[in-house]
N, C-alpha and C positions, 0 to 999 in steps of 0.2 A: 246294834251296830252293823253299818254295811260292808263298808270301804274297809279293808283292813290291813296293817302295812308288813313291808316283806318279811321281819323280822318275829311275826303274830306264831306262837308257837302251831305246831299243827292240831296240838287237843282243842286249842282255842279255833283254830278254823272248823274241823269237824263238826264241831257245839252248835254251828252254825249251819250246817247242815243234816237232812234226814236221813236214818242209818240205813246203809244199804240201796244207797238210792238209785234210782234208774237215771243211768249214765249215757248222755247223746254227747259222741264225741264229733269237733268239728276237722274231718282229720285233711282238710282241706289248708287250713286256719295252719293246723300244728305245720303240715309240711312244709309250708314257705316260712314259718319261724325258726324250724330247725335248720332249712338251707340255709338262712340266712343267718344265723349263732354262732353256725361252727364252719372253719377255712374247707371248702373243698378240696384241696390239696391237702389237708392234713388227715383224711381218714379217704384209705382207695381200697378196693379187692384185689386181688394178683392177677385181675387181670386192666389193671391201671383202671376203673372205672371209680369215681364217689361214691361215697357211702356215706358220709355225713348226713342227709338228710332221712335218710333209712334209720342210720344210731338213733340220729333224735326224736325222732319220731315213738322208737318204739320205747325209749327210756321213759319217754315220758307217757306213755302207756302204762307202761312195768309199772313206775311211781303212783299213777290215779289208781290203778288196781289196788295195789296195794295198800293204798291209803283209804280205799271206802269201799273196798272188797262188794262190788256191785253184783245182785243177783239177776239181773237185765241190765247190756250194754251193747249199742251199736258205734261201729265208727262209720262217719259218713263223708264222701269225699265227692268234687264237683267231676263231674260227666266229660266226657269231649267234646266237641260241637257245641253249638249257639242254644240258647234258651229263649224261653217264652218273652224274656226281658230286650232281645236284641231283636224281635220282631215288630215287638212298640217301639223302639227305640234304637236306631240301627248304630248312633254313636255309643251305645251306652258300653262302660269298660275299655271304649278304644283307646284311654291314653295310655291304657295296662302294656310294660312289652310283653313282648310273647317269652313267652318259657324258656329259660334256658337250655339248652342240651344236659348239663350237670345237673341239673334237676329230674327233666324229662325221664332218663333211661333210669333211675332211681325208682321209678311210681310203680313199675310193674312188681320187681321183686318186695317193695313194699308191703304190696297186698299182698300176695303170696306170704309173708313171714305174720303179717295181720291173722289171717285165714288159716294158717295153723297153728297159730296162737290158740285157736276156737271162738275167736270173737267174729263179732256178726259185723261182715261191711256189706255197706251199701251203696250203690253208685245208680243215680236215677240219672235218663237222657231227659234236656228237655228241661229240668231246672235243675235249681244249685243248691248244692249241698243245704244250705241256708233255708230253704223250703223243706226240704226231708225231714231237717233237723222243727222245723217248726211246727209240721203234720205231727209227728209222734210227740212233740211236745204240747202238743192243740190235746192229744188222744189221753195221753198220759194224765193229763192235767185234769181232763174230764173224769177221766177214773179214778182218780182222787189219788193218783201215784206221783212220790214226790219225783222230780226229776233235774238233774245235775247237768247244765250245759256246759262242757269245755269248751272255752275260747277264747278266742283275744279279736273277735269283731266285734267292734262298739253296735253295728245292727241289730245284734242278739237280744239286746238290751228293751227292744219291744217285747218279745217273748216273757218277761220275767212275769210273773205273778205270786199269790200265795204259796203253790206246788212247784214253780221255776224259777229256777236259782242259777245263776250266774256264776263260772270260775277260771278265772285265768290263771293259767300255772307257772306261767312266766315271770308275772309279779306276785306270784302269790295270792292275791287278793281276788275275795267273791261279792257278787250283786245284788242284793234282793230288791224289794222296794223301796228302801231307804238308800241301799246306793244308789240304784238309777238315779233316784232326786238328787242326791248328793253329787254327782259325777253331772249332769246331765242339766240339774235345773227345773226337766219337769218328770211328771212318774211315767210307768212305760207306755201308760194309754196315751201319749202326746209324743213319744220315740221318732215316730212314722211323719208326723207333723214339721217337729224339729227338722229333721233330714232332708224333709219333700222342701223348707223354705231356706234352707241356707245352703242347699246342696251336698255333694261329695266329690270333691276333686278325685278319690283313688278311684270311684266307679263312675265318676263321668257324668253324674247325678245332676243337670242344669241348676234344679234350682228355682230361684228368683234374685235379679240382680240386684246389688246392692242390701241384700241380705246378710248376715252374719249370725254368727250366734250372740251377741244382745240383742239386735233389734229383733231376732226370732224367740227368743225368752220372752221379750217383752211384750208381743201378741202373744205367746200363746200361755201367759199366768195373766195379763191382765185381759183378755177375751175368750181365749179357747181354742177345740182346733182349726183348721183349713174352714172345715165347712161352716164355722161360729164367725172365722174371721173375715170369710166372705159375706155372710150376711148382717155382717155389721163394722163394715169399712169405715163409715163415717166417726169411730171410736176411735178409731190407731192416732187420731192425730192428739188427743188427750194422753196418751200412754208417755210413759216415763225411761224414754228410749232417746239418742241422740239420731236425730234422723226421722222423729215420729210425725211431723208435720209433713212432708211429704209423701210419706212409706204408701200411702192409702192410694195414692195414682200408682206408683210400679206394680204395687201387688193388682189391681185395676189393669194393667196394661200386661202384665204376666200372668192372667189366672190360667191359659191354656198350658203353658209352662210348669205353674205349679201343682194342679191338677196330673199332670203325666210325673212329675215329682215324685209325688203321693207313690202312684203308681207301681215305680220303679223301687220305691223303698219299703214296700211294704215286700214283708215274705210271706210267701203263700203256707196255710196252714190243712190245706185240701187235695194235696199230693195223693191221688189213687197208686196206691203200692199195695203190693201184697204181701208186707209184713205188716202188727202191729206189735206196741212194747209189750203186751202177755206173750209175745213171739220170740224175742232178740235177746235168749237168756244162753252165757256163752256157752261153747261145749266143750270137752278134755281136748288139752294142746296136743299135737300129733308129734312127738318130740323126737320122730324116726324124722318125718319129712323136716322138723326146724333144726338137728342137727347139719341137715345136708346146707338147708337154706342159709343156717348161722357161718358153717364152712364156704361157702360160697363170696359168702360177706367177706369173710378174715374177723366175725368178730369173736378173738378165742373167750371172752371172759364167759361170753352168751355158750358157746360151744361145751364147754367145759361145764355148765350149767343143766346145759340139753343131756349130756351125755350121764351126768349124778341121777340128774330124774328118772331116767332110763337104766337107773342102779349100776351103771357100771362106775367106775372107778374115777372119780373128779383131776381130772388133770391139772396141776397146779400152773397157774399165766397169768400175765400183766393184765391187768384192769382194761379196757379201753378207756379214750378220754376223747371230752369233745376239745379239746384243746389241742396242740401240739406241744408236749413237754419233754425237753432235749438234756436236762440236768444233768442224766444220766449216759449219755453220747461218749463214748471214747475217746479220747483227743490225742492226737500225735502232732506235738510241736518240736521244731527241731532250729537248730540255730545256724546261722550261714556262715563258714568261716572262710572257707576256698574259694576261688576263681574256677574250679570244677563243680562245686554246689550249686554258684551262682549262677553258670551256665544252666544246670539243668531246670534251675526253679525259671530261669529265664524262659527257655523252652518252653516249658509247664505252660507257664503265662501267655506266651505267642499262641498257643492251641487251645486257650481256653476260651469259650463263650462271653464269661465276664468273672474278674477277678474283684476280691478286697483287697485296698489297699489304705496304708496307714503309715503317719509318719512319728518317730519319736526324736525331742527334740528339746533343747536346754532354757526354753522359755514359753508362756504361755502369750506374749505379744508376737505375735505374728513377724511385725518389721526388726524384733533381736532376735528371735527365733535360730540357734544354729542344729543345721541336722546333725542326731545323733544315730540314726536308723532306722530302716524300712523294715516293715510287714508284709506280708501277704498269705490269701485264702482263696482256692479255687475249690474243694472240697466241705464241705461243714465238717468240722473235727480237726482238718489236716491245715496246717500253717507253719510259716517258717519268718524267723525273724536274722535282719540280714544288720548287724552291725558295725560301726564305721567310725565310731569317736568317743568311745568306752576311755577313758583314762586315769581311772583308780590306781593305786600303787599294785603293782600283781596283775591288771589285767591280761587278757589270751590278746595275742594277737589278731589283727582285726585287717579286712581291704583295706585299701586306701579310699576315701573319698572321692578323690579325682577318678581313680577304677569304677567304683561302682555307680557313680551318676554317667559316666561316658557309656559304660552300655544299660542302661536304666533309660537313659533319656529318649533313644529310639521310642521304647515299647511307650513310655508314658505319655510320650508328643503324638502316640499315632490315634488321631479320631475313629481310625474304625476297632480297637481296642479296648472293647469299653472294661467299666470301671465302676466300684459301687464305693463309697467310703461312708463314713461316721463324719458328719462335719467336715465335708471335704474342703469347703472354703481354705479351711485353716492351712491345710496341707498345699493348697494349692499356690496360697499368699509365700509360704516358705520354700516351694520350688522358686517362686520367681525368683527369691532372693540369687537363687543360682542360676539363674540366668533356662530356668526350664518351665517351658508351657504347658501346665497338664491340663491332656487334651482326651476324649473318650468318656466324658462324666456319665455313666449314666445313670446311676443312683445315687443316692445319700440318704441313709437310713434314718438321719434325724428329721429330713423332710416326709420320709413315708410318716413316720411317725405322726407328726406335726399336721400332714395331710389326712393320714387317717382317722385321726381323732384328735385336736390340737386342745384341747382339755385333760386330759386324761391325766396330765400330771409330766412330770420334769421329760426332755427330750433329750438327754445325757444318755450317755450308749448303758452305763453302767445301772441306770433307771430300767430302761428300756430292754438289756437282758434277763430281769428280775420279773418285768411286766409278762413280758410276751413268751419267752423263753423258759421262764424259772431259774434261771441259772443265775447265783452270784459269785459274781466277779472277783477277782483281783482289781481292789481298788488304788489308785497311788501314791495315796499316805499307806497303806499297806506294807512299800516298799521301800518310798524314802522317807516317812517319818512328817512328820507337821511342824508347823513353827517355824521359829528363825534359821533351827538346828536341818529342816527340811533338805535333802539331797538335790541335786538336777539330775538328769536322767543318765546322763555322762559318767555320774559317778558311784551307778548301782552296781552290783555285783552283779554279771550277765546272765548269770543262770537263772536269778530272779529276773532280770528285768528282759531276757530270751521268754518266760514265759508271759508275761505281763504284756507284751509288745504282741506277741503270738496270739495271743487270745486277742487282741482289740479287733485282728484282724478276722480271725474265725468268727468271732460273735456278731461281726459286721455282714460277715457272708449270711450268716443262721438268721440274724433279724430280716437280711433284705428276702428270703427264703422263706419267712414267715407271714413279711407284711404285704409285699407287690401280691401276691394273687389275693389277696382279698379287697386291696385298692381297685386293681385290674376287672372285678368284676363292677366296679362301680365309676359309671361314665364319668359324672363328675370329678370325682378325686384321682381318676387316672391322667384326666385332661387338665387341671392342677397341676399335679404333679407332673407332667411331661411335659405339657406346652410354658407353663409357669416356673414353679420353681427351678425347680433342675435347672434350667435354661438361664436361672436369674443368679446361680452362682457364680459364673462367670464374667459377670456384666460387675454384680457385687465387690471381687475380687483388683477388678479391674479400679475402681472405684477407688477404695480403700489404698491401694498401693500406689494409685495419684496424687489424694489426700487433694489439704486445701492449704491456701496460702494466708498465714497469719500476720498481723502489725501489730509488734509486740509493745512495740512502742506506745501504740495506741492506748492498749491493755494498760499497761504499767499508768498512764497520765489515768485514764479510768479511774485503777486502782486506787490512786492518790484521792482524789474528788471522793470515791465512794467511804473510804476511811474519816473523810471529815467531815461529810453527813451522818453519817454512822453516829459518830463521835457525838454532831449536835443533837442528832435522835435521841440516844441513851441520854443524853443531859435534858431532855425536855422531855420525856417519859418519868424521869425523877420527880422531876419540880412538880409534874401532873399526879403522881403519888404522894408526893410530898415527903419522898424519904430516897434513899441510894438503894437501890435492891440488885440480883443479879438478874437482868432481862434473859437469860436462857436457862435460869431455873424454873422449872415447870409450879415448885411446892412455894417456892416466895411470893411468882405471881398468882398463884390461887389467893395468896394471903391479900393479897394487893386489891384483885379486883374483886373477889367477894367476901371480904372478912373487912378490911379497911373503907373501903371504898361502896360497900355492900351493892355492887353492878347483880344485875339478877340474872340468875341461873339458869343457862338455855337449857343445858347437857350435862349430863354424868357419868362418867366415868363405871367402868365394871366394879371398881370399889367403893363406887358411891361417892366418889370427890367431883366436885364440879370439874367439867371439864375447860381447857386451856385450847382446844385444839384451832388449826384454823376458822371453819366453819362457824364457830361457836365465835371464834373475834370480830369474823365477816359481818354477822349481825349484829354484835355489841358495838362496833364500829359506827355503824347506821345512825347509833344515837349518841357516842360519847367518844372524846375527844382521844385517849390514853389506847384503850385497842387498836385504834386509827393509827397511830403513830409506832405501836407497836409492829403492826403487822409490813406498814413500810421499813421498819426499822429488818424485821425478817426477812423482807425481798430483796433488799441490799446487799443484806449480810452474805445469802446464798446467792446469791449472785455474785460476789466478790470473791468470795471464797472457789465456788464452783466451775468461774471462766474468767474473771479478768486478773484473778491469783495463776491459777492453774494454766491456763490455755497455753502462758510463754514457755511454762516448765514441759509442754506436751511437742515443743517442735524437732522432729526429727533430728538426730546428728546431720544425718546420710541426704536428707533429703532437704532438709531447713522448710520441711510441714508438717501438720497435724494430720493425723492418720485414725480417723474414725474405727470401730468395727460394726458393720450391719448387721443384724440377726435379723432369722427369716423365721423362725419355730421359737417366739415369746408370746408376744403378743396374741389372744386367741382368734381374732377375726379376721386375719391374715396379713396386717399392716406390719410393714420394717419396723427397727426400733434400732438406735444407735447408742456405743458407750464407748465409753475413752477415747474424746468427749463423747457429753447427750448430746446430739446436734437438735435434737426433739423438743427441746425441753426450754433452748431459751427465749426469755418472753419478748414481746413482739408488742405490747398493748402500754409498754410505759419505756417513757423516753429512754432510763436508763438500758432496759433489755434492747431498744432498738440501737443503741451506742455499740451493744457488742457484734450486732453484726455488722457495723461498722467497719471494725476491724479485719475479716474474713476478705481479704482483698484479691485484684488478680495480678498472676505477672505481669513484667513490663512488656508494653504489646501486645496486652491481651485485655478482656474488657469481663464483668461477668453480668450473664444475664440468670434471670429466675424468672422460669414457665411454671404458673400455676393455673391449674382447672380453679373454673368459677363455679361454687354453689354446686358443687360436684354431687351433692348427699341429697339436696333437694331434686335433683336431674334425677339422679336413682330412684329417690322416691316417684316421682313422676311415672318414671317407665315401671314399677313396680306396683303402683295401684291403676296405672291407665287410668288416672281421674280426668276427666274430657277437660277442668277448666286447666291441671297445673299444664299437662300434654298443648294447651291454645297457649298457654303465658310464653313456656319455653320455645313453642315454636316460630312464634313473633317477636323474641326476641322483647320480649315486655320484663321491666324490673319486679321480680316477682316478687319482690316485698310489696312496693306499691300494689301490684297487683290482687294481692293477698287483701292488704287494706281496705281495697275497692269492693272487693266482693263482701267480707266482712264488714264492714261499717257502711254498706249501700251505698256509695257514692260513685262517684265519675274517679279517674284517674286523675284529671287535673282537680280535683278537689281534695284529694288526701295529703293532708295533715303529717310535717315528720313525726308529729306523736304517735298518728295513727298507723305510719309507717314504721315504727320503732315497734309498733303492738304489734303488728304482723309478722316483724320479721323475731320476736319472742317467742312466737305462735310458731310461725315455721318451723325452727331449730329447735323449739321445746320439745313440738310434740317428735321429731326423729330419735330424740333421747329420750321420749315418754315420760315426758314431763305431765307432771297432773293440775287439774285447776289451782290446787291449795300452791305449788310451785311457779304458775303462771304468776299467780296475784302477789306472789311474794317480788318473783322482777320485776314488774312492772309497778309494784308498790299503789296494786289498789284490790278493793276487797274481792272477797273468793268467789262471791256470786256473779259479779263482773268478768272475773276472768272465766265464771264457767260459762258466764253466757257468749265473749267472745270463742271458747271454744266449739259451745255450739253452734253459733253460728258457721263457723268454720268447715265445720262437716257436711252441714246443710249445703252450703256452697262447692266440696271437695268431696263429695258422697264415696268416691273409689277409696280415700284414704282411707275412710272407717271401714269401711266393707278391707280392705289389705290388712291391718291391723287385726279386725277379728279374724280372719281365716289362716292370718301367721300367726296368729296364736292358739289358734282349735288346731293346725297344723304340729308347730312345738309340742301341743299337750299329747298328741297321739303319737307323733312316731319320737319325741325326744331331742330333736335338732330341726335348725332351720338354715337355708342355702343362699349362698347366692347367684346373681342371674346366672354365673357359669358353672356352680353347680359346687362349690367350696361349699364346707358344711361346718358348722358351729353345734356340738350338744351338747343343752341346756338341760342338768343334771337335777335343778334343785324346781324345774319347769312344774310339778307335780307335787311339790313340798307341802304339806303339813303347815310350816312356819308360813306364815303370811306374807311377811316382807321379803325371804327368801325368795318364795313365787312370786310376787311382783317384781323383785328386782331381776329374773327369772324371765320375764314379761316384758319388761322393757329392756334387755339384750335381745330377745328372741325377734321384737323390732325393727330395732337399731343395727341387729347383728346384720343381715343382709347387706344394707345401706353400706356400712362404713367397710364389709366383706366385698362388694363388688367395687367400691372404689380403690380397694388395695388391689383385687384384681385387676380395675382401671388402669392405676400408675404403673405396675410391674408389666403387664403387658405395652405399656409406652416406654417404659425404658430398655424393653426388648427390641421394640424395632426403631427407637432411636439411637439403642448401642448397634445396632446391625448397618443403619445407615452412615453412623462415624466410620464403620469400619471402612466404606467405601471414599472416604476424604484421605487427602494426604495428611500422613502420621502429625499429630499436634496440631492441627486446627480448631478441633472440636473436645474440648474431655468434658465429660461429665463429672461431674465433683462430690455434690450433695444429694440426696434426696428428704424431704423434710416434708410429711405430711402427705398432702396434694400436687406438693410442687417438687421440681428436679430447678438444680443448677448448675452451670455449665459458665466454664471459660473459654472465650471464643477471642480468635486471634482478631485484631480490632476491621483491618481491613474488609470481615467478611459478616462485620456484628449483624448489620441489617437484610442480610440475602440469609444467611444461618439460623437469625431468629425467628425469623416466621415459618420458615424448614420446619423447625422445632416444633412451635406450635400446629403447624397445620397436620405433622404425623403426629402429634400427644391428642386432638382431635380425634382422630381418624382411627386412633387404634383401636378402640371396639367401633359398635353400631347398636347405638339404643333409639328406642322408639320418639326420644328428644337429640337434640343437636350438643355434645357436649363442646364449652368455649374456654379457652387458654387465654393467659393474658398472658407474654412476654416483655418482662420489662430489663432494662438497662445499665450498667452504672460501671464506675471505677471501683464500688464495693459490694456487699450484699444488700443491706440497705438501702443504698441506690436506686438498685436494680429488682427491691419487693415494690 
């Protein structure tokens, strides 16, 4: 067994390797995985420098030692200056950045604490670590010594043979020659091959284009290496590759390319040093110089360690941790009763850099929301909670409200004030109620969250102090109980609800304190989060507190119609049973359709009953009349139920509209998502769904239009494989389905076929969501060999797509996540999975992720600087209403429909720059439907 998973006990790893073995550390490899593991701001020396990548480093030394107590080990680390590799090659590594400072001043005292550990480092000028490591492991090997490479570079992975063995300590898991194959495809004598023809974007490795890793698999198990597949090119176009009829001219018109490939990926195993591994056996740790070195650090666990060995007396101390764990933090929370309190927390606030702030409040709807009192935290620990509408029997005396938003409202309205909150949205929707603009946003913890890692699991503050923090909360059934019998916040007893309210505020400071520097170091999620989100809570806000205007009336006649088809559904679903059943019982219609009726059995259920679900009716549908009627009879239903019942019961007293909430941190690939109402969710492809938005009307004197981007995910695609033919379609403005068809089916444009246009434009949209041939031929309802041959032709015609597809997903398997073009990041957790389906479905996000990731950065970025440009119109000409997908909609006063509408459109245009033309449609009407 090679590959083996994190959870593989360590006896069971050991078994796996030879005892004692000579251990080449890549300590090159470990440093930037340490810097980057643990928050630089959460481990410094007293004299404010990091240390994080030093801790890690040597833990995981301590750890290897420990665990295979080696009697020869070098660590080996890369040089300064250029190597033999940027002499051939002067681009090679350049897209690397350069070092951090927070890393840099860390390398020195590193070795230094290495070095009197008594282990052997070595630092060669001239080449890289990589080379060192493969000379002693060339020597090692020949002496018949077994030897243990730590690392986490897939490179390495040439080295392996019968004597070198592979281990990464990050995941656990080691390599021999079954992993390589396993992991890789082919064993490590073809390593070198692999790399030189599909490249390395981290080291800048060219390549050869339109390579990936299948169609490099597929030369090199069905011919060989480089030099096999050069002298016998005229095979590739038999090989069982998509893209193999061609491959034989690029590699032909690339061999100087690939050849320097080769090159650049092999490591050298002929480093003249003058060590070898009978050499590099460690020596007694100098525990006088690693007390000073450990004291130097701050790290006492290590210190206290140095000082035992050295028989003096073990000082007892906190552990270090690569974490930041605050559990334990002191907390001083205090409650505001005075107009002397309140001044001085006021003060506080005016002189601080940036405070939390939090609101507490008698509803969780935003538009009835009444304040019942503020928080704040300018210290981690220290917070005070200021109360204003406590009205229990007994309660303390409290400000007046009118007091304390009259001096609140300065600090809160002043932009250069800033402000960090938990979900500020909400707070923000409920000042307005009071007639107060919060202004100063400049955090919100559930977006770092969200932006940091938008997978990770729930973005609730109370999540989120458990995650990062370790600390659990006071949660608010905690205080007011659950159920119907559930309190309002109003009517807690303040001591509890003083500290409940205190902490939302403290725990808001300690997350934004934990997450921003680690965002901060990462270009993309800093530029996210500052130019995008943040930015987009207020637009949001704005949004939501306009709402949209309803016809309920409309609704209500709907209703009526839907209620009497409904009605003849369930009676003509009977007759087709031939018995009265209840259609929302899931166990009757099992009986129905496979016990009665004996319909065969697509799917089953985890308890082995045929399944009922939709999916499974979509296809029994296909062929029989009763699933067919069913499943209209369920679009109805929920539909009825969902918006033309519900929608009249959602119109505001205050405002006589419907009032959406947006959420920004659900959804994982960065797209909005709306509730009470879904605005998302209704359907648009059957006459009924397009009836409700019928309804969605604008004022009198006003008109509504809906700007939506065209084909927005296929444009992305575009600009994300740079395939020459999609990059020509979009930029002449060619229908790219047709266009699609024409390349695939060989034709002319004027000859394509709506069938054949219907086939491409399945093809198009399939493959974005990674659809498979077996998925192709099921749409298009023809066999699987068909559909895989239109999708090879496909590729053949679109060569970038395949080539984008393999390298996002050799991309996903290596570092875990994939971005999009502006640098938003999705990680794809189960990308490496065991389970098959998992990894594939794993496979086709990692895809799709980008696409439909940079289209949400698309929209949010157009509806920034289309709310920036409202703001410039006189108040009420222009509001923005909805946003839904692709497209934003807007109530525009009628006189200015056609001068506003194309405003619209030509900034929703213009708001990025991709290497195709992105196009808006703007359309018109008295309703929404209208105007899609």
């Amino acid at each position: 067994m090679a590959s083996l998973p994190p959870n593989l006990s360590t006896a069971k790893i050991m078994s796996k390797v030879a005892d004692n073995p000579f251990i080449l550390v890549d300590g090159s490899s470990y440093l930037f995985r340490a810097f980057h593991a643990i928050n630089p701001n959460s481990m410094q020396n007293p004299q404010g420098q990091p240390t994080n990548a030093i801790y890690g480093v040597v833990n995981m030394l301590k750890s290897l030692i420990k665990q295979y107590n080696p009697t020869h080990i070098a660590v080996v680390f890369d040089a300064k200056g250029k190597t033999f590799r940027d002499d051939i090659y002067p681009e090679y590594k350049a897209q690397r950045p350069p070092m951090p400072d927070d890393l840099r001043c860390q390398i020195e005292p590193l070795h230094n604490i290495i070095k009197a550990m008594g282990l052997p480092l070595i630092v060669e000028s001239g080449v890289e670590a990589d080379d060192v490591i493969g000379t002693l492991a060339r020597q090692a090997s020949e002496a018949g010594i077994h030897t243990l490479i730590s690392t986490g570079d897939k490179d390495m992975a040439q080295l392996v043979n019968e004597h070198v063995t592979l281990i990464n300590t990050m995941t656990n898991t080691i390599m021999d020659n079954e992993g390589v194959v396993e992991k890789f495809g082919v064993g490590p004598e073809l390593i070198i091959d692999f790399l030189a023809l599909k490249g390395d974007k981290v080291d800048n490795i060219p390549g050869v284009p339109g390579v990936g890793d299948k169609s490099a698999l597929g030369m090199l198990q069905g011919i060989g290496g480089i030099d096999d597949i050069y002298q016998n090119l005229d095979k590739i176009a038999a090989l069982d590759f998509r893209g193999a009829k061609t491959m034989a001219a690029k590699m032909a018109d690339n061999e100087e390319q690939a050849r320097l490939s080769y090159l650049l990926a092999t490591i050298k195993t002929d480093v003249e040093m003058d060590v070898a591994p009978q050499t590099l056996s460690p020596a007694p740790a100098d525990y006088d110089l690693l007390l000073s070195l450990y004291e130097e650090q701050n790290f006492k666990r290590w210190t206290a360690e140095a000082r035992a060995a050295m028989g003096a007396a073990a000082e007892t101390s906190d552990p270090d941790t690569s974490a930041t764990v605050e559990s334990d933090i002191e907390v001083n929370y205090s409650t505001i009763l005075t107009e002397t309190q309140l001044d001085e927390w006021i003060e506080k606030l005016s002189k601080a850099d940036l405070f939390a702030f939090d609101t507490e409040t008698t509803s969780i709807n935003y538009m009835d929301a009444e304040l019942v009192g503020f928080s704040f935290s300018v210290t981690a620990g220290e917070a005070a909670y200021l109360p204003v509408a406590h009205d229990y029997p007994g309660a303390p005396d409290q400000l007046s409200l009118e007091l304390v938003l009259q001096k609140l409202k300065p600090i809160l309205e002043n932009p250069e004030q800033l402000k960090v909150g938990q979900h500020i949205k909400y707070d923000m929707n409920v000042l307005a109620n009071y007639d107060i603009k919060l202004q100063g946003i400049a955090f919100d913890t559930m977006l770092e969250s969200y932006v940091f890692n938008s997978t990770a699991g729930r973005h609730d503050m109370d999540s989120l102090a458990d995650r990062y923090l370790g600390v659990q909360t006071v949660h608010f059934e905690d205080i007011a109980g659950k159920g119907a019998k559930q309190l309002t916040f109003n009517q807690i007893d303040l001591e509890q609800a003083g500290h409940y309210a205190a902490e939302d505020a403290d725990i808001t400071l300690r997350l934004h304190q934990h997450l921003w520097p680690q965002i901060e170091t990462i270009a993309g999620l800093k530029q996210t989060l500052q130019d995008v989100e943040v930015p987009l809570v207020p637009v949001l806000a704005d949004m939501e507190q306009t709402g949209v205007l309803i016809d309920s009336q409309k609704l209500l006649e709907q209703s009526q119609f839907l209620a009497t088809r409904i009605m003849q559904l369930e009676k003509e679903v009977h007759e087709l049973a031939g018995e009265a059943f209840n259609l929302n019982s899931t166990k009757q219609l099992q009986q129905i359709l496979f016990e009665k009726l004996s319909l065969p059995v697509i799917k089953k259920t985890p308890k082995g009953v045929p399944s009922t679900a939709e999916e499974v009716l979509q296809q029994l549908a296909e062929e029989y009349e009763l699933p067919k009627k069913l499943l209209e009879y369920r679009g109805l239903t929920k539909l009825k139920s969902t918006y033309t019942d519900k929608l009249p019961k959602m119109i505001h007293h205050r405002t006589g509209r419907v009032h959406t909430s947006y959420h920004q941190a659900i959804a994982a690939t960065g797209r909005l998502s709306s509730t009470d109402p879904n605005l998302q969710n209704i359907p648009i492809r059957t006459e009924e769904g397009r009836k409700v938005r019928q309804a969605f009307i604008a004022e009198k004197g006003y008109k509504i239009v809906a700007a939506d981007y065209s084909q927005i995910e296929l444009r992305i695609m575009a600009h994300l494989s740079a395939d020459k033919g999609l990059l020509d379609a979009f930029a002449h403005g060619k229908d790219i389905h047709k266009s699609t068809a024409a390349e695939v089916f060989g034709v002319s444009l004027d000859e394509v076929t709506s069938d054949q246009r219907r086939s491409a434009k399945a093809i198009n949209f399939g493959l974005i969501y990674g659809m498979s041939a077996f998925g192709l031929a099921k749409q298009l309802h023809i066999p699987r060999n068909e559909a895989q041959k239109y999708m090879d032709l496909y590729f053949e015609r679109y060569p970038g797509v395949l080539t984008y597809m393999d390298t996002t997903r050799e991309f996903a398997k290596e570092y875990g996540f994939v971005e999009t073009v502006f640098g938003r990041r999705l990680y794809l957790s189960e990308i490496n999975s065991r389970n098959g389906a998992a990894r594939k479905g794993a496979e086709r996000a990692a895809i799709n992720a980008p696409m439909q990731g940079t289209a949400s950065d698309i929209i949010k970025k157009a509806m920034l600087k289309v709310a920036e440009w409202i703001k410039g119109l006189p108040q009420g000409e222009v509001r923005m209403i909805m946003q839904v997908h692709d497209e934003l909609v807007f109530e525009i006063k009628e006189q200015f429909i056609d001068q506003h509408s194309k405003t619209i459109a030509s900034i929703m245009q213009d708001a990025v720059t991709l290497s195709v033309p992105l196009l808006v449609e703007a359309g018109q009407g008295s309703n929404w439907e209208e105007a899609h």
